[in-house]
N, C-alpha and C positions, 0 to 999 in steps of 0.2 A: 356730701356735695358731689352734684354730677362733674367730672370735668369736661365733659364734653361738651359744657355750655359754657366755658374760661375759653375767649378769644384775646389772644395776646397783639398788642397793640404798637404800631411800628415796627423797629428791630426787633421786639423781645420774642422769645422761644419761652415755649414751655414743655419744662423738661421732667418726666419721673426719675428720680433719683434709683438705680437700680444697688442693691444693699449684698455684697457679697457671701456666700453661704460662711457663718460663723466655723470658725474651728474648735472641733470638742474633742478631750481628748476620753479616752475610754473612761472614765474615771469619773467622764462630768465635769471635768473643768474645764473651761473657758478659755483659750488661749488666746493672746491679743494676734494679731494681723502685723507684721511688719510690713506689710507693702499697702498702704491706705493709698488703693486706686479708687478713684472715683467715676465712674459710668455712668450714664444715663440714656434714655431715649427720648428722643422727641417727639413729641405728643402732639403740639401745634404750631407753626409759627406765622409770627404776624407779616403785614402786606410789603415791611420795607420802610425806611424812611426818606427822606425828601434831600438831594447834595445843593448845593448853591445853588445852582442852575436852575433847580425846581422841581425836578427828575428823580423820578421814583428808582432807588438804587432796591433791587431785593435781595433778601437773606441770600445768605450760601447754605443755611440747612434746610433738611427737608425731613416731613413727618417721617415715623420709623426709622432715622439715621440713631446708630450707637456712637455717642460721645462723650469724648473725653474732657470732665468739669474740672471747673479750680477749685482750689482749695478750701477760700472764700470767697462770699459773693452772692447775688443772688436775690431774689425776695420771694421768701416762704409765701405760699396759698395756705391759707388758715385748713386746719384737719376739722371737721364737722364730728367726725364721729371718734373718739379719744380710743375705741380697737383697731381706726385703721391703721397698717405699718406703712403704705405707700405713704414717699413723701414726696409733693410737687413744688416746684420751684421756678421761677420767672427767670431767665438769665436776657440780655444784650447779646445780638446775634455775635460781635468783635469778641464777648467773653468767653467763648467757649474754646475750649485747648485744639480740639481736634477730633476730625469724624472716625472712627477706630471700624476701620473694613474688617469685614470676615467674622463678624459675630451675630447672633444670632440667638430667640427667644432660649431655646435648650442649650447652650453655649455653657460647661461647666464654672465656669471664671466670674458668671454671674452673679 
């Protein structure tokens, strides 16, 4: 699925879920992650939605911002193709924790 054609609707973002590099130890084995941060980028966000008044209120994100998601939450965009690893995700522009400055595509923590 292309997501470049998923236009997110009101408040919602659409967010790529970005997946932290695994820890291996020499040996091959798979070490778990004690610190389950969860990052994302924002891909697109929709126009805003509407406060009593009438009055178009808009998001506070903005495409290319790295942020910080919850725990749960969300609504998965179906995977078309069962090798992709990217996983995209709908959020509510109020659900997201927080825009995390100072990071960036090569940013090791990814």
């Amino acid at each position: 699925m292309n997501y470049s054609k998923i236009r997110p609707l009101m408040s919602r973002v659409l967010i790529k879920k970005l997946v932290p590099p695994k820890n291996v130890s020499k040996a091959g084995l798979l070490l778990p992650d004690s610190k389950n941060i969860r990052y994302g980028l924002v891909v697109d966000v929709g126009p805003g939605s509407y406060n009593e008044d009438g009055r178009l209120t808009k998001p506070t994100l903005n495409k290319g911002q790295y942020v910080l998601l919850p725990d749960y939450g969300g609504s998965s965009v179906p995977k078309q193709d069962p090798k992709q690893e990217e996983e995209y995700v709908f959020y509510q522009d109020s659900d997201i924790l927080g825009v995390v400055e100072g990071l960036d595509s090569t940013d090791k923590r990814l």
